[in-house]
C-alpha positions as a Markdown table, in Angstrom:
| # | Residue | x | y | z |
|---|---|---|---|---|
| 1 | Unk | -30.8 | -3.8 | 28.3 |
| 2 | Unk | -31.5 | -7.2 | 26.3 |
| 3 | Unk | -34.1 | -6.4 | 23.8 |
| 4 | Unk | -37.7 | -7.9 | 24.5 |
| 5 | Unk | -38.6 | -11.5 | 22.8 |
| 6 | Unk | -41.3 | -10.5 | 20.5 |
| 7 | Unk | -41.9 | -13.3 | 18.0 |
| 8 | Unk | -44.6 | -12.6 | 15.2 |
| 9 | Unk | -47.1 | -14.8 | 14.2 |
| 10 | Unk | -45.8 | -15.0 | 10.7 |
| 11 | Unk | -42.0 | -15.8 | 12.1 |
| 12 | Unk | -43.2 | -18.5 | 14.5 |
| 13 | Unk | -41.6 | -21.9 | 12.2 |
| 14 | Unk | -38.6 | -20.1 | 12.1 |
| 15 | Unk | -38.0 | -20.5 | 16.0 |
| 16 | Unk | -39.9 | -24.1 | 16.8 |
| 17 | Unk | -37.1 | -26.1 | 18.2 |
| 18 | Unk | -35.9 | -29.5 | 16.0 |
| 19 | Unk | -34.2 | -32.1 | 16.5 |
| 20 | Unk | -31.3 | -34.1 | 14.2 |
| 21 | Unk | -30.3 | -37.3 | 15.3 |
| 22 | Unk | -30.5 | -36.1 | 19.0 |
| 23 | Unk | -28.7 | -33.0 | 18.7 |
| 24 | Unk | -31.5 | -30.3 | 19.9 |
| 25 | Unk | -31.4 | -27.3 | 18.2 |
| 26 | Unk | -33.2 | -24.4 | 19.3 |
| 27 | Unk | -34.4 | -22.8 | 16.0 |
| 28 | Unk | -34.4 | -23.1 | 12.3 |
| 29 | Unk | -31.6 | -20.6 | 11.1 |
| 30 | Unk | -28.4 | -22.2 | 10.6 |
| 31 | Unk | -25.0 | -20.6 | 9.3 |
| 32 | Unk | -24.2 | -22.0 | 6.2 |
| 33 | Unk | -20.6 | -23.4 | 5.4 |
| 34 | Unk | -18.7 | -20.3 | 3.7 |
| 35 | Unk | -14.8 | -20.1 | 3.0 |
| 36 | Unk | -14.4 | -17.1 | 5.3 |
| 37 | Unk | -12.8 | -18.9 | 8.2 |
| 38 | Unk | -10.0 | -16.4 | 8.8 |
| 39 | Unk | -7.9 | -19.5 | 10.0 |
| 40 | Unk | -4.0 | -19.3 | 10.3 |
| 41 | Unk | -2.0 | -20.2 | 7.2 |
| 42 | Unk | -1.2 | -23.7 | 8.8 |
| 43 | Unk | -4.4 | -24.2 | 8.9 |
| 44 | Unk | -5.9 | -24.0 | 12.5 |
| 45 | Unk | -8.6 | -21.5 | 13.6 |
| 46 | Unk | -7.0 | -18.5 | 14.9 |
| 47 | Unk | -8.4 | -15.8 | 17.4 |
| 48 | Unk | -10.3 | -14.6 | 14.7 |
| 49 | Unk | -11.7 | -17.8 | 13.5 |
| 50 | Unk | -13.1 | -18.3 | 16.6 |
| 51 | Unk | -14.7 | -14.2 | 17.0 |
| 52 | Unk | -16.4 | -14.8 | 13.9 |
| 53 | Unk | -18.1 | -18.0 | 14.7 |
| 54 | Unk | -18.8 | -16.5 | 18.4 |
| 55 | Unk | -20.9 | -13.2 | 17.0 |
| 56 | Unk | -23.0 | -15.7 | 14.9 |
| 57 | Unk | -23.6 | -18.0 | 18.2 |
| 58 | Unk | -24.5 | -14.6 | 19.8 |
| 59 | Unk | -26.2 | -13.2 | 17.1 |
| 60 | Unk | -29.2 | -16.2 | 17.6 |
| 61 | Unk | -28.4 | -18.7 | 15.1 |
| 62 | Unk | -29.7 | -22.6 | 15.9 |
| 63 | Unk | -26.7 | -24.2 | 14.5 |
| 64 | Unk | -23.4 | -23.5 | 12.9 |
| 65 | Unk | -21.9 | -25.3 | 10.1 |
| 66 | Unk | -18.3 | -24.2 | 9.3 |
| 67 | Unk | -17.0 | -24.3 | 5.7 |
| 68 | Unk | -13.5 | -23.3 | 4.2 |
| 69 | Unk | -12.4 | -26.9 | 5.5 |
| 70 | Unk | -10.7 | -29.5 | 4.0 |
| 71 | Unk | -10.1 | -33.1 | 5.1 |
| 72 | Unk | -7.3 | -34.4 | 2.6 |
| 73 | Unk | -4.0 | -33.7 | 2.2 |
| 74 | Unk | -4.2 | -33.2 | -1.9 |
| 75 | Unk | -7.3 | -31.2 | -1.6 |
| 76 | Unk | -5.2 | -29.0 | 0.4 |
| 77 | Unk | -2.2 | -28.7 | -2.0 |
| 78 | Unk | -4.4 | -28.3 | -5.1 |
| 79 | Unk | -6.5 | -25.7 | -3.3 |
| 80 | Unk | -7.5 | -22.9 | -5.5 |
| 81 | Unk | -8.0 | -20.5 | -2.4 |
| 82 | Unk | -6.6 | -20.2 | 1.0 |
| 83 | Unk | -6.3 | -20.6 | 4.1 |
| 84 | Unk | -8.7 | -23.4 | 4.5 |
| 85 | Unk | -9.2 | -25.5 | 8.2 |
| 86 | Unk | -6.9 | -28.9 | 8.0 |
| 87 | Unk | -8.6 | -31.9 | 8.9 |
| 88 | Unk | -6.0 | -34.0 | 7.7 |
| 89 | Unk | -3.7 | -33.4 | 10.3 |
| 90 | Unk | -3.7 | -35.0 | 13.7 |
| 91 | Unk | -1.7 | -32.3 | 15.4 |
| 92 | Unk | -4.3 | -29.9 | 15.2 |
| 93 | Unk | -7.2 | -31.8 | 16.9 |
| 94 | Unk | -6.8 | -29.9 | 20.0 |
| 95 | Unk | -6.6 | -26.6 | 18.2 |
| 96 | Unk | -9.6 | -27.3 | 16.5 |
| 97 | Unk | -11.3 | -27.7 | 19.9 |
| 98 | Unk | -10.6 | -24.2 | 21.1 |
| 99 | Unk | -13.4 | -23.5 | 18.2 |
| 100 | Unk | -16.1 | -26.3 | 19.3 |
| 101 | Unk | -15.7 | -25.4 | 23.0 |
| 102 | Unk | -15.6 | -21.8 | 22.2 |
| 103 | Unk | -19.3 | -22.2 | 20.3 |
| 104 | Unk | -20.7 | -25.1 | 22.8 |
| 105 | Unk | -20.0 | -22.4 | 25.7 |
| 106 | Unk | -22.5 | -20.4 | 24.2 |
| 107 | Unk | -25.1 | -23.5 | 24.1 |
| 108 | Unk | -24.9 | -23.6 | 20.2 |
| 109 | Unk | -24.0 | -26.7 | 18.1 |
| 110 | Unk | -21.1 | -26.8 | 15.4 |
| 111 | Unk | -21.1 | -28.6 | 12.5 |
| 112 | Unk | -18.0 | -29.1 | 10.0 |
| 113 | Unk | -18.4 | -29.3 | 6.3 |
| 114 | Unk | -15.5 | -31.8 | 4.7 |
| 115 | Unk | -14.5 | -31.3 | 0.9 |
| 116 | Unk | -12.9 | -34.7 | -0.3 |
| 117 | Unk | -10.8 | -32.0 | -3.1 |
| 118 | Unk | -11.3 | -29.7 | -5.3 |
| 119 | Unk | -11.6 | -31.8 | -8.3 |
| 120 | Unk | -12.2 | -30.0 | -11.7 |
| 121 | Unk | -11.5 | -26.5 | -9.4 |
| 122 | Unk | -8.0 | -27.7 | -8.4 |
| 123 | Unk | -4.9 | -26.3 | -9.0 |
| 124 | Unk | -2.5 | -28.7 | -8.1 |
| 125 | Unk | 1.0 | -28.3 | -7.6 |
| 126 | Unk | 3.7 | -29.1 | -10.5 |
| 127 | Unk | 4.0 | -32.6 | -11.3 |
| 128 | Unk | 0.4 | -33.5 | -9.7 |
| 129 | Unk | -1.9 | -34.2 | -11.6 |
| 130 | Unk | -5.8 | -32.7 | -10.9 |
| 131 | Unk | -8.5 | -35.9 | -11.1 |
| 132 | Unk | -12.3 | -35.9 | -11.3 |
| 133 | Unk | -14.4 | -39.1 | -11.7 |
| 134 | Unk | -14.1 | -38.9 | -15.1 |
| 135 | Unk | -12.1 | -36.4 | -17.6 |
| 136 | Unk | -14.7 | -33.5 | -18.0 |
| 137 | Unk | -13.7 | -30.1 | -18.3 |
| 138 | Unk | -15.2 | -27.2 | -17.0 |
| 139 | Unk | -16.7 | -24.0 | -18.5 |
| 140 | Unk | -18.7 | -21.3 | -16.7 |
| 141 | Unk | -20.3 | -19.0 | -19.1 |
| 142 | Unk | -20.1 | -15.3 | -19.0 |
| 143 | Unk | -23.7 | -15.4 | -18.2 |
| 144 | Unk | -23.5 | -17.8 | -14.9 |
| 145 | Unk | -20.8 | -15.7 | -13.1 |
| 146 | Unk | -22.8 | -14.4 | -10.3 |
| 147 | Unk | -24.2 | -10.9 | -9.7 |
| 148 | Unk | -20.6 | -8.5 | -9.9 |
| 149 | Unk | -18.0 | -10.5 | -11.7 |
| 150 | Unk | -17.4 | -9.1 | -14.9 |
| 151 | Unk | -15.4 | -12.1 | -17.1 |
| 152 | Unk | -15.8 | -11.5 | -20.6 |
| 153 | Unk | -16.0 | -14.9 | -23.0 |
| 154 | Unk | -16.6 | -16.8 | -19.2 |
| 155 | Unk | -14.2 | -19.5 | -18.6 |
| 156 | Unk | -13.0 | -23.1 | -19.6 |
| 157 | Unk | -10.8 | -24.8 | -17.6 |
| 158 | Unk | -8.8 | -28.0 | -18.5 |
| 159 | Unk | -10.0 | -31.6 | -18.4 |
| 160 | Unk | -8.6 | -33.7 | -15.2 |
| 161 | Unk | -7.4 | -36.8 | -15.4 |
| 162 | Unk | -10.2 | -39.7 | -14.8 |
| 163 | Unk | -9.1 | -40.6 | -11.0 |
| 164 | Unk | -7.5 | -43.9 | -10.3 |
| 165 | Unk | -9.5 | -46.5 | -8.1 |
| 166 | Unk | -6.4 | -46.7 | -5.8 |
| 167 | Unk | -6.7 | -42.8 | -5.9 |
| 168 | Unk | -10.7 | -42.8 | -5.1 |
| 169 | Unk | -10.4 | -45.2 | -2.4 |
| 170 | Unk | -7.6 | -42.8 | -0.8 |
| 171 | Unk | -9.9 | -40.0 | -0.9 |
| 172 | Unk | -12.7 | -42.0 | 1.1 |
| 173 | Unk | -10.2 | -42.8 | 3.8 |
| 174 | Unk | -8.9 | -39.7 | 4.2 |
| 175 | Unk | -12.4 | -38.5 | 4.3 |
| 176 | Unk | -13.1 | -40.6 | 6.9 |
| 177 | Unk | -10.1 | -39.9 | 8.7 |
| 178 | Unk | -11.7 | -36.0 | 8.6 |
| 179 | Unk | -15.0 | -36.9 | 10.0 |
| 180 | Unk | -13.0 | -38.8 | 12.9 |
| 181 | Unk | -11.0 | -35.9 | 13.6 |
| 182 | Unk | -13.9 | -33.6 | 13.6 |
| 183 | Unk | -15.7 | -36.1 | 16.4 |
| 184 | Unk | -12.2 | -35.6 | 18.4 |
| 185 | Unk | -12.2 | -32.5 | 17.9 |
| 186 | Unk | -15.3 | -32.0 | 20.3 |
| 187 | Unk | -17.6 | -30.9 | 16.8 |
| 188 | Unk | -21.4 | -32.4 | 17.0 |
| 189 | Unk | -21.4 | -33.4 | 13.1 |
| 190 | Unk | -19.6 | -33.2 | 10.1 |
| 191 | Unk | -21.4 | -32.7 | 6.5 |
| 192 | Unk | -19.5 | -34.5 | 3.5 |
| 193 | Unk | -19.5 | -31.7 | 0.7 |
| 194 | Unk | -20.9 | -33.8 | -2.2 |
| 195 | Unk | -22.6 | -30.1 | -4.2 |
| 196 | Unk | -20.5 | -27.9 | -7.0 |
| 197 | Unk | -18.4 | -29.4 | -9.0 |
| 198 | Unk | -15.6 | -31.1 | -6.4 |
| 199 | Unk | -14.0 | -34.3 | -6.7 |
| 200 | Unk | -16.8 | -36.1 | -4.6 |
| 201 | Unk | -19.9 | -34.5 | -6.1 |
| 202 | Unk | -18.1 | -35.3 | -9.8 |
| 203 | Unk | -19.4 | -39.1 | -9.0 |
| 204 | Unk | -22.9 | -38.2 | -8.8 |
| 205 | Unk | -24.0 | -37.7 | -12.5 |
| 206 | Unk | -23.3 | -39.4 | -15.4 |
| 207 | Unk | -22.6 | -36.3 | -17.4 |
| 208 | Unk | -19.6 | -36.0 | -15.1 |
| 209 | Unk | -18.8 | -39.6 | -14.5 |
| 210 | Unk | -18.7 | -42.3 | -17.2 |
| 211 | Unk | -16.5 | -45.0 | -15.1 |
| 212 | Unk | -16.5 | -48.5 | -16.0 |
| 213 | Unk | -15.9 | -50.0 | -12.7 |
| 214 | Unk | -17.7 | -49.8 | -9.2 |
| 215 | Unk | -17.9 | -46.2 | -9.1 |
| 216 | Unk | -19.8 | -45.5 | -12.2 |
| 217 | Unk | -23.1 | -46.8 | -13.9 |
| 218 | Unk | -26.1 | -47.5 | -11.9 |
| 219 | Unk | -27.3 | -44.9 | -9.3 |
| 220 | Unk | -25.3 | -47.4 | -6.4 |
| 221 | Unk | -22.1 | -47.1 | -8.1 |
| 222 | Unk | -21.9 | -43.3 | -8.3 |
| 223 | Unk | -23.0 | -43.2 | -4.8 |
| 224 | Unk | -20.9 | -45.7 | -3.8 |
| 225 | Unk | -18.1 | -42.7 | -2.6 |
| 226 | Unk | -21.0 | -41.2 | -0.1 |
| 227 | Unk | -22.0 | -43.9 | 1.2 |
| 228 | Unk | -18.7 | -45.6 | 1.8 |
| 229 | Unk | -17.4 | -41.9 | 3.6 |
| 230 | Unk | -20.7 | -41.9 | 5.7 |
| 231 | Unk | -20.6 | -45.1 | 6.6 |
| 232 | Unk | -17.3 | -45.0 | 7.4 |
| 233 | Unk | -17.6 | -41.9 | 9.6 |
| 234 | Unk | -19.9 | -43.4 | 11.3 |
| 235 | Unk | -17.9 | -47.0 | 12.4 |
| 236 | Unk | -15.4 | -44.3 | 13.8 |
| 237 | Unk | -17.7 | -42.3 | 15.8 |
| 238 | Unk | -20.5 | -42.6 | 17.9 |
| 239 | Unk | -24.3 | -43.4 | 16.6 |
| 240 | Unk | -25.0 | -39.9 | 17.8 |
| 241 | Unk | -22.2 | -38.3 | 16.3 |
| 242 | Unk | -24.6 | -36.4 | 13.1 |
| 243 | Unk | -23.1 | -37.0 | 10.0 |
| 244 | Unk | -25.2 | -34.9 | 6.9 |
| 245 | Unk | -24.4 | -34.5 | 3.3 |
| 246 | Unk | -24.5 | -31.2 | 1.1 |
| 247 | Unk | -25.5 | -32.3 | -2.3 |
| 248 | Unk | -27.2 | -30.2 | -5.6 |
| 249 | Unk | -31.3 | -30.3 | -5.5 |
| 250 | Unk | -31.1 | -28.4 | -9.0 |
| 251 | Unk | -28.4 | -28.3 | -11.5 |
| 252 | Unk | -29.9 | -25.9 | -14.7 |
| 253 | Unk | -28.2 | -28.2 | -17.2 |
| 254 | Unk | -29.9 | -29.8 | -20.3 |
| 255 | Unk | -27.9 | -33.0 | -20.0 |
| 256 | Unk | -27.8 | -32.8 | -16.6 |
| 257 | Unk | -30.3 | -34.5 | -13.1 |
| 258 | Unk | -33.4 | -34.1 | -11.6 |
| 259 | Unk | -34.1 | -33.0 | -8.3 |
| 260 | Unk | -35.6 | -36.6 | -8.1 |
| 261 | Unk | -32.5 | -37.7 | -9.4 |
| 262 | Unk | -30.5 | -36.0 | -6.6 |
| 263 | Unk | -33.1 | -37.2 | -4.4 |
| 264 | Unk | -32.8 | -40.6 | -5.0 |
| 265 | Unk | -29.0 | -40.6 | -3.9 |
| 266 | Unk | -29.8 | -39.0 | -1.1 |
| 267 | Unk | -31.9 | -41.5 | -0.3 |
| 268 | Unk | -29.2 | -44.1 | -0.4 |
| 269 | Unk | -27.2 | -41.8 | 2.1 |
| 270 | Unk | -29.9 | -41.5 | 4.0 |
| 271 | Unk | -30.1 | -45.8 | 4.3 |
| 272 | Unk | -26.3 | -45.3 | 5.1 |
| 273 | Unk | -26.2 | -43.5 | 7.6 |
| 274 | Unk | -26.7 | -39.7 | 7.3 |
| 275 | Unk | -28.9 | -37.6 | 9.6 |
| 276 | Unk | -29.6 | -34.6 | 7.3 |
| 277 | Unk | -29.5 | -33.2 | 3.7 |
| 278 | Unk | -28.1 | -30.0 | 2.9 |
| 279 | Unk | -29.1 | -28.4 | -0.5 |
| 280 | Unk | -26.7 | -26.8 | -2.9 |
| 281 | Unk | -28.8 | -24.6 | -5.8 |
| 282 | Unk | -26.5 | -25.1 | -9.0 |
| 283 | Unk | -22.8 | -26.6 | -10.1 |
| 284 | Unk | -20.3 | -23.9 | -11.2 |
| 285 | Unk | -21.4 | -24.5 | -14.6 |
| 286 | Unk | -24.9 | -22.9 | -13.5 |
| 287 | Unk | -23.2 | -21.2 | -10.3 |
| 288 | Unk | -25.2 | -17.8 | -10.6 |
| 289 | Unk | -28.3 | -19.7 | -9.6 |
| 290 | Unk | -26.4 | -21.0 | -6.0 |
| 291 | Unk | -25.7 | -17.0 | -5.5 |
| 292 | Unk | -28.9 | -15.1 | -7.2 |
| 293 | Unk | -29.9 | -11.8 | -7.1 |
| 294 | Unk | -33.5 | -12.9 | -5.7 |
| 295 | Unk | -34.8 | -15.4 | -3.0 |
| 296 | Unk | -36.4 | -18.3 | -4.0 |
| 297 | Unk | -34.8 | -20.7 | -5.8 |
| 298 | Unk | -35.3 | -24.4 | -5.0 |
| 299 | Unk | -38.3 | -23.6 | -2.1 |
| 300 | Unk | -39.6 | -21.8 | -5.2 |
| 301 | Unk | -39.4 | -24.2 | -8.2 |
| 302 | Unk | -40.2 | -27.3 | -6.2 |
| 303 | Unk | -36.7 | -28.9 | -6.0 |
| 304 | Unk | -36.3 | -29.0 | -2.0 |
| 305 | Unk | -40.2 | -30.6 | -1.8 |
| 306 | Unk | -39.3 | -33.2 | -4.0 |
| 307 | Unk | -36.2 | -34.1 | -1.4 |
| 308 | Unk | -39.2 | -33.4 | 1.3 |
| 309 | Unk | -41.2 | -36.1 | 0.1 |
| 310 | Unk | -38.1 | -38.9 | -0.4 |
| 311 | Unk | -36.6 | -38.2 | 2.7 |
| 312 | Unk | -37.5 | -39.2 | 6.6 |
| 313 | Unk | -34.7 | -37.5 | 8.0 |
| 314 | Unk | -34.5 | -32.9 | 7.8 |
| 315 | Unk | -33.8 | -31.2 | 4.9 |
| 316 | Unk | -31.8 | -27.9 | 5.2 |
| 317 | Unk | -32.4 | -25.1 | 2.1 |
| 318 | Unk | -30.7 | -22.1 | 1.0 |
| 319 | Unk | -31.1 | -18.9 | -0.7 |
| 320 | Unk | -34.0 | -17.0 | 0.6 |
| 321 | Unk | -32.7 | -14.3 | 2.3 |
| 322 | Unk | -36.1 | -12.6 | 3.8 |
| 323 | Unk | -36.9 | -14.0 | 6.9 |
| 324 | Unk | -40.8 | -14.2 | 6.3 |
| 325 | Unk | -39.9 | -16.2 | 3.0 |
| 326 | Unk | -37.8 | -18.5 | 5.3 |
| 327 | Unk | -40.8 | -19.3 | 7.7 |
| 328 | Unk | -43.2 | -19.5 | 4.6 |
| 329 | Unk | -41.0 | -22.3 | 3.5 |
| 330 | Unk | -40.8 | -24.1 | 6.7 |
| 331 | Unk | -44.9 | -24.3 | 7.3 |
| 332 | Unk | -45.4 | -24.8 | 3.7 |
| 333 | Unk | -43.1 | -28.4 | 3.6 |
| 334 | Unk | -40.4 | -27.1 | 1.2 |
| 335 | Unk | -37.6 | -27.7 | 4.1 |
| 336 | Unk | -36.9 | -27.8 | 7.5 |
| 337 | Unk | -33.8 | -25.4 | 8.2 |
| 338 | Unk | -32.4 | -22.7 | 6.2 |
| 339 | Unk | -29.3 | -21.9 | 5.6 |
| 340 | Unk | -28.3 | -18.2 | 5.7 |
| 341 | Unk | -24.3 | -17.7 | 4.7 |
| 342 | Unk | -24.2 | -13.9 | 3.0 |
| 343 | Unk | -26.9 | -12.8 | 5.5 |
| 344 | Unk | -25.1 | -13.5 | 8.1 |
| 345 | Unk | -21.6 | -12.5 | 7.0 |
| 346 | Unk | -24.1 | -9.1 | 6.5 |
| 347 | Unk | -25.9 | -9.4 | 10.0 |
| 348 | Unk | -24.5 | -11.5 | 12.6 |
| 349 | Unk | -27.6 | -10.5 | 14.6 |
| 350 | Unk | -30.2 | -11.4 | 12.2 |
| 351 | Unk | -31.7 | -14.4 | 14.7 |
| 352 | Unk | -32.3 | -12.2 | 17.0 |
| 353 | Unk | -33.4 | -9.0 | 15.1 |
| 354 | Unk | -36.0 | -11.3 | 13.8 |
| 355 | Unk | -36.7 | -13.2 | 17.4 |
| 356 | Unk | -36.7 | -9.5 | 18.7 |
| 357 | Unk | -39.3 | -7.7 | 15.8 |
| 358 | Unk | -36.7 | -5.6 | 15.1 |
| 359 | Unk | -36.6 | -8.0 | 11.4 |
| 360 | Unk | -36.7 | -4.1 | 9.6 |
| 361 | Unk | -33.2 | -3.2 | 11.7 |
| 362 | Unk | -31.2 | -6.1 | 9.8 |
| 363 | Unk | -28.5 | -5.3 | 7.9 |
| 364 | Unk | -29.4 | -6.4 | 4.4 |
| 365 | Unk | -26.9 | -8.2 | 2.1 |
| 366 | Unk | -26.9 | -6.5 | -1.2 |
| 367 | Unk | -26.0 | -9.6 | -3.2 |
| 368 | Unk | -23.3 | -7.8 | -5.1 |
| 369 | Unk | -20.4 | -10.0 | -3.9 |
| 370 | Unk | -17.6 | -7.8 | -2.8 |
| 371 | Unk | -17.3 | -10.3 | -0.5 |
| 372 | Unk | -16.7 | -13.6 | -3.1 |
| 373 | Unk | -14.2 | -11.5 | -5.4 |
| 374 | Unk | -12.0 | -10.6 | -2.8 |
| 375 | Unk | -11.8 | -14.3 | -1.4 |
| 376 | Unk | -11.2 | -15.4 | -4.9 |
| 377 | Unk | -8.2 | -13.0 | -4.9 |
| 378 | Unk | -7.2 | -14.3 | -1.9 |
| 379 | Unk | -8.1 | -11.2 | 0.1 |
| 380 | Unk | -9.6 | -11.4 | 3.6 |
| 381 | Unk | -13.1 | -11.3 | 2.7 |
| 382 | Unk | -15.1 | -8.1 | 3.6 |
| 383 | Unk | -18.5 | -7.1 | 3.6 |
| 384 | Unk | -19.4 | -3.8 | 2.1 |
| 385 | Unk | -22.9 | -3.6 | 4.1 |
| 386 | Unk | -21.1 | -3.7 | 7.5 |
């Protein structure tokens, strides 16, 4: 017997219906992108690409945005971790269907998020070069590996090569060509991973991104990547094909932006085109703050308001993991979606353990990370809570 709909008062903003671009989505909680796709070595979904996605679209969720993607053909070669989804490759445009059908049959929207590379991350193959915007290197201190990674002295990786503007330009179009695919492909959106420290999201700030030419300088310039992808996304699809951008509201760096800084780009993707902002909480300099140990985060300190108040289109946040937080954030203006990835790789059935007031019955993610290691060692990732 189907458990009885028993909303609380204090869950209520959690399940009001919104609406993004005019794809209707019936509540608040959306899978976050995560690199736990499962897909076939070629890079297709596989049977149990399309299970996973299917519990979460059972379990309640509103939307689902599907990470572990790729829309270039040197992001995937200089992938650091595998298998990702190919959206480089016309072939598998009907394979990727067999996922959007798979979710749309269950009257939940799919989402895909495209990484333009790896950037700094990448490890290319031998004789290929790794580019960034600029040549910055990387180093994660001991101190910002997240909760259970244990790497003494941290790591410092090498400095890419400042990318060429042929080479920038390339990974635009190839972008674009992703988004295309994805609209093909039956998907409702795809969200342009500008957040971390990949080759698009190395354009943003000027710590990472001293160009001379049209791509570096002024604000315009180093959102110049952004908004030509989204704009060209757009030309290729349909005005109500939703196009969203994941981008950093807080970096913790001393030399690094604002979260009116971010904002202010956003804003410029939002006069290009996009339909949504998604939040990323940290770079992998500061990565421990992306992955904490405790909700809160940027509906805590202020930094998703601040997009709140620049912004006319909905703002999606991350990292509170209790669902009374979540609705807390939502009345009180500090976002308009949240974005559950651990939780739900815990708990498909969260939505509806909440929707249900069975919210004590979920299956709590114990922020520990078994699951990031072993993708990192190119395991298939595991939970240790379920």
């Amino acid at each position: 017997m189907a458990a009885t709909e028993i909303i609380e008062e204090r869950f209520k903003p959690i399940f009001e219906p919104i609406q993004i671009n005019k794809l209707k989505i019936s509540n608040r909680l959306v899978l976050g992108p995560m690199a736990v796709t499962a897909c076939t070595a070629e890079g297709y979904p596989s049977d149990q690409t399309i299970a996973f996605f299917k519990a979460r679209a059972k379990g309640g969720v509103g939307l689902i945005i599907v990470g572990g993607s790729i829309a270039t053909p040197r992001g995937f070669n200089e992938a650091p971790f595998k298998p990702l989804l190919r959206f480089d490759v016309d072939d598998y445009v009907p394979k990727h269907k067999r996922l959007s059908d798979a979710i749309h049959a269950m009257d939940v929207p799919i989402i895909i998020e495209l990484s333009g590379g790896f950037g700094r991350l990448g490890i290319p193959p031998k004789g290929v070069s790794k580019i960034s915007a600029s040549p910055k290197e990387l180093t994660i201190t001991e101190d910002n590996f997240p909760n259970g990674f244990i790497i003494p002295g941290g790591v410092t990786l090498s400095a890419p090569e400042q990318a060429t503007l042929a080479e920038v330009k390339e990974v635009e179009n190839e972008t674009i060509k992703g988004g295309i695919r994805a609209f093909r492909a039956g998907f409702d959106g795809a969200e342009i991973g500008a957040n971390m420290s990949y080759f698009i999201s190395s354009f943003v700030a000027p710590r990472n991104n001293w160009r001379k030419d049209e791509y570096g300088g002024p604000i315009e310039n180093r959102a110049r990547i952004l908004v030509n992808i989204i704009k060209g996304i757009r030309q290729g699809t349909r005005p109500d094909f939703v196009i969203g951008l994941r981008i950093t509201a807080e970096d913790g760096l001393p030399d690094g932006l604002t979260p009116q800084d971010y904002a202010d780009v956003a804003k410029l993707a939002e006069a290009a085109g996009a339909d949504y902002i998604s939040l990323a909480y940290g770079v992998y300099e500061t990565m421990s703050m992306g992955v904490g140990t405790k909700d809160g985060g940027m509906a805590h300190d202020g930094s998703s308001k601040t997009f709140k108040d620049t912004l006319s289109i909905p703002v999606m946040i991350q990292g509170i993991h209790d669902p009374e937080r979540i609705a807390q954030a939502i009345a009180g203006g500090q976002g308009d979606l949240a974005m559950l990835a651990r939780p739900l790789l815990a708990d498909p059935n969260y939505p509806n353990k909440v929707k249900t007031g069975r919210q004590n019955e979920i299956v709590v993610c114990d922020r520990d990370h078994l699951c990031m290691r072993r993708m990192i060692f190119g395991m298939p990732v595991r939970c240790c809570m379920n």
